[in-house]
C-alpha positions as a printed Julia matrix, in Angstrom:
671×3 Matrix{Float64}:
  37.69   41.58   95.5
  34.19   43.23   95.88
  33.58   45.37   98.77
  30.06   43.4    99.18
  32.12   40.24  100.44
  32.85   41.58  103.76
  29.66   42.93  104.32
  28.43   42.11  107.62
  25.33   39.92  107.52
  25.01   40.16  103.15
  22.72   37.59  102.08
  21.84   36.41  105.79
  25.45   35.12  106.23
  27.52   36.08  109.3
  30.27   38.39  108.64
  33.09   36.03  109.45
  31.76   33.53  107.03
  33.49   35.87  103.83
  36.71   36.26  105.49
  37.1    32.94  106.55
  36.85   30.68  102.67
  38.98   34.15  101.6
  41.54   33.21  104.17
  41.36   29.02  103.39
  41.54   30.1    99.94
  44.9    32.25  100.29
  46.44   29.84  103.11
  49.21   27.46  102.14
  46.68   24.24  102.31
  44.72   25.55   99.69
  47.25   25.26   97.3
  47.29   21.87   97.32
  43.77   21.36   98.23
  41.39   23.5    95.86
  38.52   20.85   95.58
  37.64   21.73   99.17
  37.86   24.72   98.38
  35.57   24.47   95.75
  33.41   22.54   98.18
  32.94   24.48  101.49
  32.17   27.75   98.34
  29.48   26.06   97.05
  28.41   24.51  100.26
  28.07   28.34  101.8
  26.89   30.02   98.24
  29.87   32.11   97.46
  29.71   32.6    93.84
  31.63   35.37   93.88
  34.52   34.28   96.35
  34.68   31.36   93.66
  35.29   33.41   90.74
  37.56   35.4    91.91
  39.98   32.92   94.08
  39.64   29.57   93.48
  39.14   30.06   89.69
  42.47   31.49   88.86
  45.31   31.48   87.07
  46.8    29.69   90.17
  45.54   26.33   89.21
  44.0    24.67   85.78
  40.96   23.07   86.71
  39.78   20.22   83.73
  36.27   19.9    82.76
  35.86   16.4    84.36
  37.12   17.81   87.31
  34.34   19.97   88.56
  31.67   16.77   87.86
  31.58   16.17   90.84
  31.03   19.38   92.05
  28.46   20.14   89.28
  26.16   17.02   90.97
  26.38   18.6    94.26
  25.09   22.21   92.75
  22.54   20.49   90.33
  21.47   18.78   93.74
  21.16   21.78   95.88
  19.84   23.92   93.35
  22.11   26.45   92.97
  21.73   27.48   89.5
  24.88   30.61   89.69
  27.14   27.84   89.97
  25.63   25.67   87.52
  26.17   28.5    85.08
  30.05   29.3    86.72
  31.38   25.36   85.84
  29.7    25.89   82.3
  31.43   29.06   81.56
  34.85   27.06   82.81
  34.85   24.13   80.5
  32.4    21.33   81.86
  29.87   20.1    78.96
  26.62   18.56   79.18
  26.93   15.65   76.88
  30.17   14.62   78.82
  28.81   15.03   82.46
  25.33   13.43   81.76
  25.96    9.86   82.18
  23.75    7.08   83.14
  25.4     6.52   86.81
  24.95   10.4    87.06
  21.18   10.59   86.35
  20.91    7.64   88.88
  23.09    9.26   91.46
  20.54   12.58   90.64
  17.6    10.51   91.25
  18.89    9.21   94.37
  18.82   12.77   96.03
  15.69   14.5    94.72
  13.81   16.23   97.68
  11.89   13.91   99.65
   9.26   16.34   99.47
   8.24   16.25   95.51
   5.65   14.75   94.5
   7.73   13.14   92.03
   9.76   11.22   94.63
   7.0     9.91   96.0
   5.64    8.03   92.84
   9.49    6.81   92.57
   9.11    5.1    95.68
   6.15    3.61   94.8
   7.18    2.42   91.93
  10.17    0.76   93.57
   7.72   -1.04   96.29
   5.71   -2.19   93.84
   8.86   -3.59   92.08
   9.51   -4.92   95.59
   5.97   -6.73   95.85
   5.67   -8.17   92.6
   9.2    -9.59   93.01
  11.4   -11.78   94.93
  13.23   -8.91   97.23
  13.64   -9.31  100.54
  14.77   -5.64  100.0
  13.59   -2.32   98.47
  15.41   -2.08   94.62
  18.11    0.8    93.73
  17.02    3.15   92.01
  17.13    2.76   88.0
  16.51    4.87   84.88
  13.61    2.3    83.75
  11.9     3.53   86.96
  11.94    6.7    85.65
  10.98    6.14   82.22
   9.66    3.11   80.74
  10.86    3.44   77.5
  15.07    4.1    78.06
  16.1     7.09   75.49
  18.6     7.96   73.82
  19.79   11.5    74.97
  20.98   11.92   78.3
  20.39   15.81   78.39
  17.01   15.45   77.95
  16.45   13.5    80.98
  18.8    15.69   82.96
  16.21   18.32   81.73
  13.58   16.45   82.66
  14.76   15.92   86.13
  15.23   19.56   86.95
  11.22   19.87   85.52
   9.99   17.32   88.03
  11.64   18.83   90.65
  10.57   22.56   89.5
  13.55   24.21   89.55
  12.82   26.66   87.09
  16.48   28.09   87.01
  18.48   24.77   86.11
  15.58   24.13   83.85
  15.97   27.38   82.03
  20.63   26.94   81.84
  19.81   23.14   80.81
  17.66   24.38   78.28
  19.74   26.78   76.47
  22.62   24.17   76.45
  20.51   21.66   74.34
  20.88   21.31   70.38
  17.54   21.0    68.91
  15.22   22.28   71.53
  11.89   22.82   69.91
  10.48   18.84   70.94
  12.15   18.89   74.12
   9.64   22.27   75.4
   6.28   21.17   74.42
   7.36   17.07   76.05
   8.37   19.07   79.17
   4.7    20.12   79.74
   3.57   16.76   80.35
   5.04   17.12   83.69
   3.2    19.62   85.23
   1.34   16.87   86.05
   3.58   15.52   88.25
   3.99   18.69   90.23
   1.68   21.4    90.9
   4.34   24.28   90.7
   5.3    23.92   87.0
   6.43   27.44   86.71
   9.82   25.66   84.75
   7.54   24.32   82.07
   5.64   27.67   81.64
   9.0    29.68   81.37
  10.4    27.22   78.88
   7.2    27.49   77.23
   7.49   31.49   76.87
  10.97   30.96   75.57
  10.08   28.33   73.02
   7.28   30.6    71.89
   9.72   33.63   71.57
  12.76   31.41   69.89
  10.4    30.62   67.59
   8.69   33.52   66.72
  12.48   34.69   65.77
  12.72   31.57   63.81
   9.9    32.44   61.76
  10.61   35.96   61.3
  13.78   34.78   59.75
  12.63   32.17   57.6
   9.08   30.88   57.69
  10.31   27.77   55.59
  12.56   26.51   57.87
  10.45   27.34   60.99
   7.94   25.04   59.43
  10.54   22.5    59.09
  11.18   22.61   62.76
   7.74   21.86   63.43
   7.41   18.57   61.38
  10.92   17.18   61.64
  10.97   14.06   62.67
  13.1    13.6    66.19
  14.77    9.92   66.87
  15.18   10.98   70.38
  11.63   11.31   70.82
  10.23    8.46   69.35
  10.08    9.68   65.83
   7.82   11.82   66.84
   7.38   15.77   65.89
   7.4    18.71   67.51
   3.95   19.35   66.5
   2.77   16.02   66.96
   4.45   16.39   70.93
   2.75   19.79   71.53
  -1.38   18.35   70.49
  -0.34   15.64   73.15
   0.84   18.28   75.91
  -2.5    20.22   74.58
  -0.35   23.05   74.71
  -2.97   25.91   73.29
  -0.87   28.9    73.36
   2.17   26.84   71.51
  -0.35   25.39   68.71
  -2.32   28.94   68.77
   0.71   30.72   67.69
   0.44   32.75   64.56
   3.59   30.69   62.71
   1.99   27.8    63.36
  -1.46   28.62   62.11
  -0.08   29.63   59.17
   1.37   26.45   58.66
  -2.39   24.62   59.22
  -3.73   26.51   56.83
  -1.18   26.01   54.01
  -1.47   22.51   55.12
  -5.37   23.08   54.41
  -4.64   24.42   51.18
  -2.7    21.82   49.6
  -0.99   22.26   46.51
  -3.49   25.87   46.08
  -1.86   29.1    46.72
  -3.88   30.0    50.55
  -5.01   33.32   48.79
  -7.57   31.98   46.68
 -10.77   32.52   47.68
 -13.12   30.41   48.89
 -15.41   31.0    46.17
 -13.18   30.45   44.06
 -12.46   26.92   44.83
 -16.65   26.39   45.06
 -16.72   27.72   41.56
 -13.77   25.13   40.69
 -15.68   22.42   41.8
 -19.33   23.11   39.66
 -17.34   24.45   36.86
 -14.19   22.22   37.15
 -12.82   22.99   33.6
 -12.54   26.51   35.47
  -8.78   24.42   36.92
  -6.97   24.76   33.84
  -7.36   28.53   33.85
  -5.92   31.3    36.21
  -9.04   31.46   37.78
  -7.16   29.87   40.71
  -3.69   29.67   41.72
  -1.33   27.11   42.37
   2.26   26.92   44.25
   3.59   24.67   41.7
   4.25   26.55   38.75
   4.16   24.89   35.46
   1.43   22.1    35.8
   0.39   19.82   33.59
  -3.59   19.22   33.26
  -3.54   16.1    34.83
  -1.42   17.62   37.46
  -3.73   20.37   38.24
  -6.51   18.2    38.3
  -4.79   15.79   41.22
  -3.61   18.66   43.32
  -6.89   20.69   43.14
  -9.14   17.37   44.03
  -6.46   15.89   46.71
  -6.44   19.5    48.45
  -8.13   19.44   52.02
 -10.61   22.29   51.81
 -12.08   20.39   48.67
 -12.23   17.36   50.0
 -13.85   18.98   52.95
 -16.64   20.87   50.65
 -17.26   17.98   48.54
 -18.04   16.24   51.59
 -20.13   18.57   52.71
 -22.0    18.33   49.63
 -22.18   14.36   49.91
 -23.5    14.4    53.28
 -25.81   17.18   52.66
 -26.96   15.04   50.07
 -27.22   12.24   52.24
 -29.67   13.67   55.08
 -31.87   15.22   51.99
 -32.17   11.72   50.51
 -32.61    9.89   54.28
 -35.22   12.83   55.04
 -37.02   12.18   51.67
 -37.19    8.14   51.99
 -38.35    8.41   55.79
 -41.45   10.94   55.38
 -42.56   10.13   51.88
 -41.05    6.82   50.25
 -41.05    4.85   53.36
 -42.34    1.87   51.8
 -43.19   -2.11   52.79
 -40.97   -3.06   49.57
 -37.74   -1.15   49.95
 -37.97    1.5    46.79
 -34.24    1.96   45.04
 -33.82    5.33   46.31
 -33.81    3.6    50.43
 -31.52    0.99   48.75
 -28.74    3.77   46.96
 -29.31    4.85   51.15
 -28.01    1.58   52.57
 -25.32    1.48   49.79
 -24.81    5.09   50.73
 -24.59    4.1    54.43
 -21.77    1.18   54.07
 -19.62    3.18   52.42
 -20.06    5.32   55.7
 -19.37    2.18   57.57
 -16.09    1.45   55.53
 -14.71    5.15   55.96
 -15.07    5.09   59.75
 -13.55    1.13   59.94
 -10.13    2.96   58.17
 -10.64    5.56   60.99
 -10.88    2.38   63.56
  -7.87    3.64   65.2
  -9.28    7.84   65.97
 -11.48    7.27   69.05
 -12.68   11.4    69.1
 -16.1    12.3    70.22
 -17.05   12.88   66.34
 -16.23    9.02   65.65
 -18.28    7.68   68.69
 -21.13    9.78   67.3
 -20.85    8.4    63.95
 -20.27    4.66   64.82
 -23.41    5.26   67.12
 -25.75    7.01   64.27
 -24.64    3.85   61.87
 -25.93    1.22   64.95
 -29.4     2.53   65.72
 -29.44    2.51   61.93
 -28.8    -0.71   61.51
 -31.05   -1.75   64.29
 -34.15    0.21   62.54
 -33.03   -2.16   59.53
 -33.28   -5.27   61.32
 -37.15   -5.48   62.47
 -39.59   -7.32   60.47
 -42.4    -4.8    61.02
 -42.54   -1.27   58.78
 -43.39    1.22   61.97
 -40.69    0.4    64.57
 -37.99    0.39   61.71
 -39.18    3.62   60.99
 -39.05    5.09   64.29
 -35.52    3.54   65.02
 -34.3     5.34   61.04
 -35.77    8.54   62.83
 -33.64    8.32   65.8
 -30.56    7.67   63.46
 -31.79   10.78   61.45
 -31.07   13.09   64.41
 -27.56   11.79   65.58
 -26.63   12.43   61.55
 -27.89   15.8    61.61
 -25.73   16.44   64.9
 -22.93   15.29   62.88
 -23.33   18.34   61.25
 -21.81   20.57   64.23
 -18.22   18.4    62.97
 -18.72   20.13   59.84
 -18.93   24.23   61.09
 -16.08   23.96   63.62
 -13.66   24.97   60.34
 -15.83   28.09   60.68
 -13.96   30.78   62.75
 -17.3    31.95   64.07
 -19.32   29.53   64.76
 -16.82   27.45   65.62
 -15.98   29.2    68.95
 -19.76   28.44   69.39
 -19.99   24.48   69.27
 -16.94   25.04   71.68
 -19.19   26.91   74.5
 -22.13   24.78   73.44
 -20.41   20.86   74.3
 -19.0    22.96   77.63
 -22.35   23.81   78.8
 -23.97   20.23   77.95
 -21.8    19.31   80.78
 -23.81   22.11   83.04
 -26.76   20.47   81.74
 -26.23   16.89   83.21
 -25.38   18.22   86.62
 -28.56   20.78   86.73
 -30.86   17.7    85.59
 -29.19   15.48   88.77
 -30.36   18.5    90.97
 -33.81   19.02   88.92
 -34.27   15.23   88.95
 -34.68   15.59   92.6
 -36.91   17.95   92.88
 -39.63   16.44   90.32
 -39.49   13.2    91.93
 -40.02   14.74   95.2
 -43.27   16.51   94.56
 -44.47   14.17   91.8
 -44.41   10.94   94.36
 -46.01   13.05   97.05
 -48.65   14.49   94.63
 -49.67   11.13   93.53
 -49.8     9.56   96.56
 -51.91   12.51   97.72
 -54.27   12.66   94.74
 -54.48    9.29   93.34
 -55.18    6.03   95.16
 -53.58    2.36   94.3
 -52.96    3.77   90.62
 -51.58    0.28   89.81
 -50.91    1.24   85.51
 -47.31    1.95   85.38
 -47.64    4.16   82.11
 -50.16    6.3    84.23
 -47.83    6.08   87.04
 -44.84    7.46   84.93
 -46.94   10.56   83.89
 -48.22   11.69   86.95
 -45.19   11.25   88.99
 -42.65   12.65   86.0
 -44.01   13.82   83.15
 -46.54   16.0    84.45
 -44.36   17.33   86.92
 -42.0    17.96   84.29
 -44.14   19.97   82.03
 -45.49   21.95   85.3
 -42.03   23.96   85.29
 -43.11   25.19   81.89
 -46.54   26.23   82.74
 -48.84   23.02   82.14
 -50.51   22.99   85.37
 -52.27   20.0    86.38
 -56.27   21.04   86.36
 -56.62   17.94   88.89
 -53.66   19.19   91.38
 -57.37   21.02   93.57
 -59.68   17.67   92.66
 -61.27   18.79   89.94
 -60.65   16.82   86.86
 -63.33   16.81   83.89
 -61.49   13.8    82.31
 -60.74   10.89   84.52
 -61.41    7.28   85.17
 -63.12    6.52   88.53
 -61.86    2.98   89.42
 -58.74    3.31   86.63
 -60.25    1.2    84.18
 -60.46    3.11   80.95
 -56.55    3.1    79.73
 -57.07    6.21   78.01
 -57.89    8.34   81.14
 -56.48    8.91   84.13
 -57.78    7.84   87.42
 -59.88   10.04   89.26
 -58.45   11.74   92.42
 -59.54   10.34   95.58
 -63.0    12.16   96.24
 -66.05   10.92   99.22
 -69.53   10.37   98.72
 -70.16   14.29   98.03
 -67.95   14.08   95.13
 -65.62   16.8    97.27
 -62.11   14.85   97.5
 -60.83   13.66  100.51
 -57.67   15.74  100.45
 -56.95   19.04  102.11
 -57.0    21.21   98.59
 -54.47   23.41  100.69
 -51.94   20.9   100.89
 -51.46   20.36   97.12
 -51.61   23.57   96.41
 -48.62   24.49   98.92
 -46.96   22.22   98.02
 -46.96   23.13   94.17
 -46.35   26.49   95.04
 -43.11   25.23   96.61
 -42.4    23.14   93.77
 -42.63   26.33   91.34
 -40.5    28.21   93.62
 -37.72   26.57   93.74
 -37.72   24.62   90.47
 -38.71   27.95   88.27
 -37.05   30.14   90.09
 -34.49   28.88   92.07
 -33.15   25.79   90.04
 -33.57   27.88   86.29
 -31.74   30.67   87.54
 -28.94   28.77   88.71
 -28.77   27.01   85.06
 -28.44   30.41   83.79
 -26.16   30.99   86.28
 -23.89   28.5    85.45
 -24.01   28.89   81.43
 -22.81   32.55   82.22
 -20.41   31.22   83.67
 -19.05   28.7    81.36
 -20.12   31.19   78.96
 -17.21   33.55   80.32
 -14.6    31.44   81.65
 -14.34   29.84   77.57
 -15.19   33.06   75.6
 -11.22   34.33   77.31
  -9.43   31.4    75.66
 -12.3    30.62   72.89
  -9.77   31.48   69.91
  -6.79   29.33   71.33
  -9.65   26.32   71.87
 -10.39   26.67   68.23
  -7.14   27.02   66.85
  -6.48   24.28   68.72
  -9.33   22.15   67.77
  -8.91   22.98   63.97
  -5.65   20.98   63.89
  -7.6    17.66   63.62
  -9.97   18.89   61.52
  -7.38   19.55   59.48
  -5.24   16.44   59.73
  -8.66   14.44   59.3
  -9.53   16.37   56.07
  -5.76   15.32   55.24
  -5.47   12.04   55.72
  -8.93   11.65   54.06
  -9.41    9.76   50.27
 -10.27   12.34   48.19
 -13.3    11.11   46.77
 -16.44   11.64   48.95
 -19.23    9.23   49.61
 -20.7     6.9    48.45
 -17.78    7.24   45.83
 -15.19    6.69   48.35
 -15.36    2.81   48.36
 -13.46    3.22   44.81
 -10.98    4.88   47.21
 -11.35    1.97   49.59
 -10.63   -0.61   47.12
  -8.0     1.06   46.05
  -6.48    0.62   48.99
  -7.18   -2.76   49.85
  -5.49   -3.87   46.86
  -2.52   -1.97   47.95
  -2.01   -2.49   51.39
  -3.5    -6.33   51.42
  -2.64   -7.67   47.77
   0.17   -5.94   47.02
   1.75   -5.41   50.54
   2.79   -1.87   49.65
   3.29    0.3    53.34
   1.3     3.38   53.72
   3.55    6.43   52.48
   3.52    9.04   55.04
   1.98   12.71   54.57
   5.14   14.89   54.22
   3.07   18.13   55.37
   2.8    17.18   58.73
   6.09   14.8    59.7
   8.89   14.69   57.37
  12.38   12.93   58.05
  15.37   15.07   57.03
  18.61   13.93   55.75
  21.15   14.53   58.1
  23.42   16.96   56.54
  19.77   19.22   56.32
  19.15   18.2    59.67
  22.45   19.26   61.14
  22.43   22.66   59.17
  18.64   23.43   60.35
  19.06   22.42   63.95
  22.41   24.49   63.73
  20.24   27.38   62.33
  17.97   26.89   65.48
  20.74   27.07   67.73
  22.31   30.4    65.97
  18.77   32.2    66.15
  18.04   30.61   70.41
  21.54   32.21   71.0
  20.99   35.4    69.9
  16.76   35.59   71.79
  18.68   34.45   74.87
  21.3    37.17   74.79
  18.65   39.56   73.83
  16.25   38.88   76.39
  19.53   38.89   78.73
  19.78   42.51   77.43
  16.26   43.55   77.96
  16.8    42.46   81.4
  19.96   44.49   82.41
  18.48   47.48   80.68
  15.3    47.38   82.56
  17.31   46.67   85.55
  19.24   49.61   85.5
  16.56   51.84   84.43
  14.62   51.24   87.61
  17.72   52.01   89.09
  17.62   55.27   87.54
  14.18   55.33   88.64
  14.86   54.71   92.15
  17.49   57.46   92.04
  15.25   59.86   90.37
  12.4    59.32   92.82
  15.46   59.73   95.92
  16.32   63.08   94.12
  12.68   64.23   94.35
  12.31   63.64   97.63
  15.25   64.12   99.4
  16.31   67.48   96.89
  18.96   68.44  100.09
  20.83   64.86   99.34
  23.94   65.98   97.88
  24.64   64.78   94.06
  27.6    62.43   95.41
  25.24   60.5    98.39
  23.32   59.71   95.32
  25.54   58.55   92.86
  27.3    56.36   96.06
  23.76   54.94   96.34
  23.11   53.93   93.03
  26.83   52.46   92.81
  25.68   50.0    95.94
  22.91   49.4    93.93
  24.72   48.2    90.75
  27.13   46.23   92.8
  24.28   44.51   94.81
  23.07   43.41   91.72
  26.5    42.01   90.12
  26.49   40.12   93.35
């Protein structure tokens, strides 16, 4: 036995504690009685006393056996013995059971947050029901939707709970681990320690990393297949909805997106290429650009070149480029009483808009809202009878379009980054106009009280109180704010003047000329210097904090660009209602289902299923033992370390001391 089991006081335990379970465990009761044995050793800790006396040759312990004793280490989180009854037998998939996950349930720590929202749940149970009493505990409390593997839950609980350790053994016992990692992160909301979720996390990232080193093919496979225990959902698809940025940011994974992008076209053709292709489309049938399908017919070629996503996304470029040249044109020079044809091709242009973003009913992103609110204020400049407000409501329309554009450039890896900052710091902007909204109010009531009397025309009202206190931060000073104003209205009444500031008989106003002046020294002072400054302030700021993760936001980001572009009929508007039709006659005539895009969630066959998620296991084994290796190498060379530094300093230490040191050391460790 090791010499550290009698040491006195080792690991805050009294030095009786040791010999005492070593003497129960060798005393003629403990033959017959090993389970509390097995007990009072985990109930004190002793790993060690465990493995080397009660798991003997002595006595044959079975797998179901140490079940029990497996709850009561789960519970206690003692993840050394968790690993111990593993190495002797017990298996996941035969100790997770339904009564088990209950019986788990029933004894998480009072203290997590998580048990807390299971209580709640269960008085609300209790309230909208007919119990005198509060309700056991069940699995639907913990999930509303009951699944179908039982190790994922037992995962699961260990996350909620954040015990990183049982998180990390659970983990590596699981077959097909890739969509149970990115799922786990939705719990961090549940706790604020989610250190389990970022170390499973690093070790998803690393497994597969060697998965794609291996074989990029199947790593992509991983990504897409299609998991019944998760809802037949991806792990892909499961990551986006954890917004998991440095999962979808990986390199593996990128490359995936953009062969995804790419279509049926080899991802080394250049851009220009493909640009050329589409002017000069007989340019297809040549090796002027490269397909991964090799030999294509020319119909073939034709399909996959027009049904790839970076043409569909540059034809549409060109369409809607198109579009705002045409809207611009009608609006500023063929705006006419009689609609000409080129504002009716518009409105034909504009409902086959309409009909694209009905298909897209069910994507509810900010680029959607902005184009189902563009397409109402332009059908609300339609409606009026009279020529000049339709106009000016089509105007209004014409800028939301051209915002659209910012959609369009966030495929761009530089100026992408830069819409990112830019919707960031339009948040800035709405607080700083609260605080700035305060301020002009302030002095622009108290400047027209001052100046003007019983001004009773609310337009004039409006400019003197706002808009001439706005336009004072930019330099527009009022040439009435000392009571002299060239331009004015004495009693109000011409409704193209102001009103004249208060003034007596003299003509000198009434006012002190001070007072206003003061006070829009003031104003300026902490408006133009104060308030600006602390805009700036805070777009440095945001400025900083989002330039750090700026690349993982867009690589991010670019996935639904991409699945967008994807998903999208290949034809661009206002040809796209051929598209449209086409698929009405499908889906509504002929009652065909929607086929599903392979590229981004594919459903294996179960012997390839079985083989890859075999494959995956194979390649996790052999990152877990080698990050077990890194471990015990870089334990033992700070050991060395240590040693070499004790050397240094104590050079009259004999060699022996030193070596006995470093032994204690290594032993420590073992223990």
């Amino acid at each position: 036995m090791s010499s550290g089991v009698f040491r006195p006081g080792f690991f805050g335990l009294p030095c009786s504690w040791p010999v005492v379970l070593t003497a129960m465990c060798y005393g003629q009761a403990a033959l017959s009685n090993w389970d509390h044995q097995l007990k009072l050793a985990v109930a004190w800790n002793r790993v060690d006393i465990a493995r080397s006396e009660i798991f003997t040759d002595d006595h044959e312990w079975k797998p179901a056996d140490l079940h029990p004793v497996m709850a009561a280490a789960l519970i206690a989180n003692k993840p050394d013995f968790v690993k111990l009854f593993l190495e002797q037998g017990v298996r996941l998939k035969e100790f997770v059971t339904w009564d088990t996950l209950i019986y788990l349930y029933e004894n998480i720590a009072p203290s997590s947050l998580f048990h807390s929202k299971l209580q709640k749940v269960l008085v609300e149970e209790k309230e909208c029901s007919a119990f005198s009493k509060v309700p056991g505990i069940q699995l639907h409390h913990v999930s509303q939707v009951l699944r179908e593997l039982l190790v994922r839950d037992l995962l699961i609980w260990a996350i909620v709970q954040s015990r990183k350790e049982l998180a990390e053994i659970i983990w590596a016992q699981v077959q097909g681990s890739f969509p149970i990692t990115p799922q786990a992160t939705l719990g961090t909301s549940l706790s604020s320690a989610h250190c389990p979720c970022l170390a499973l996390l690093s070790a998803l990232l690393g497994v597969f990393t060697e998965c794609y080193r291996k074989d990029e093919e199947r790593a992509q496979k991983l990504l897409i297949r299609v998991s019944e225990a998760w809802g037949k959902t991806t792990c892909l698809q499961l990551a986006l909805e954890a917004k998991n940025m440095n999962f979808v940011s990986h390199g593996g994974i990128q490359a995936f997106l953009t062969k995804v992008w790419w279509g049926k076209l080899c991802v080394d053709n250049g851009l220009w290429r493909v640009i050329l292709c589409m002017v000069f489309f007989p340019l297809i049938y040549t090796s002027f650009v490269t397909f991964r399908l090799q030999p294509m017919s020319c119909l073939t070629r034709t399909r996959a070149f027009f049904t790839a996503p970076v043409v569909i996304f540059h034809l549409n470029i060109l369409s809607y480029f198109s579009f705002l040249w045409l809207f611009a044109y009608v609006l500023m020079i063929d705006f006419q009483a009689t609609p000409s044809w080129r504002e009716y091709f518009i409105y034909f242009w504009l409902f086959s808009l309409v009909c694209e973003e009905t298909r897209q009913v069910l994507g509810g992103d900010f680029w959607n809202k902005l184009d189902v609110c563009a397409i109402l204020i332009f059908i609300a400049g339609w409606i009026p009878s009279t020529l000049y407000p339709g106009r000016i409501i089509l105007s209004l329309a014409f800028i939301i379009f051209c915002l659209r554009l910012m959609h369009i450039f966030t495929v761009s890896k530089t100026l992408g980054p830069k819409i990112i900052i830019v919707k960031r710091m339009m948040k800035d902007v709405f607080f700083f106009l609260f605080l700035l909204a305060v301020w002009v109010v302030s002095f622009g009531v108290a400047k027209q009280a001052i100046l003007i009397h019983n001004e009773e025309r609310v337009d004039w009202i409006f400019r003197g109180v706002v808009y001439h206190s706005y336009l004072t931060i930019f330099g527009q000073i009022p040439s009435y704010i000392d009571g002299t104003e060239p331009r004015c209205s004495p009693n109000g009444t011409d409704p193209y003047k102001p009103k004249c500031p208060e003034s007596n008989k003299d003509k000198r106003p009434v006012f002190p000329e001070w007072l206003t002046v003061i006070l829009l020294c003031l104003y300026l002072l902490f408006t133009n210097i104060l308030l600006l400054n602390l805009l700036i302030a805070m777009f440095n700021y945001t400025f900083q904090q989002v330039q750090e993760h700026t690349d993982q936001i867009w690589k991010f980001q670019r996935h639904d660009l991409i699945e967008e572009y994807h998903g999208r009929p290949a034809a661009p508007p206002p040809f796209i209602l051929f598209n449209h039709l086409q698929l009405f006659v499908k889906r509504v005539l002929l009652r065909q289902p929607a086929k599903r895009h392979k590229q981004l969630k594919e459903k294996l066959e179960k012997n390839e299923e079985a083989a890859l998620l075999s494959w995956e296991t194979y390649l996790k084994e052999n990152y877990l033992q080698h990050q077990q290796c890194q471990e015990k190498q870089n334990m033992e060379q700070k050991i060395r370390d240590v040693a070499q530094r004790y050397r240094l300093f104590s050079p009259r230490v004999p060699l022996e001391k030193t070596c006995e040191c470093q032994c204690s050391l290594m032993s420590r460790r073992e223990l």
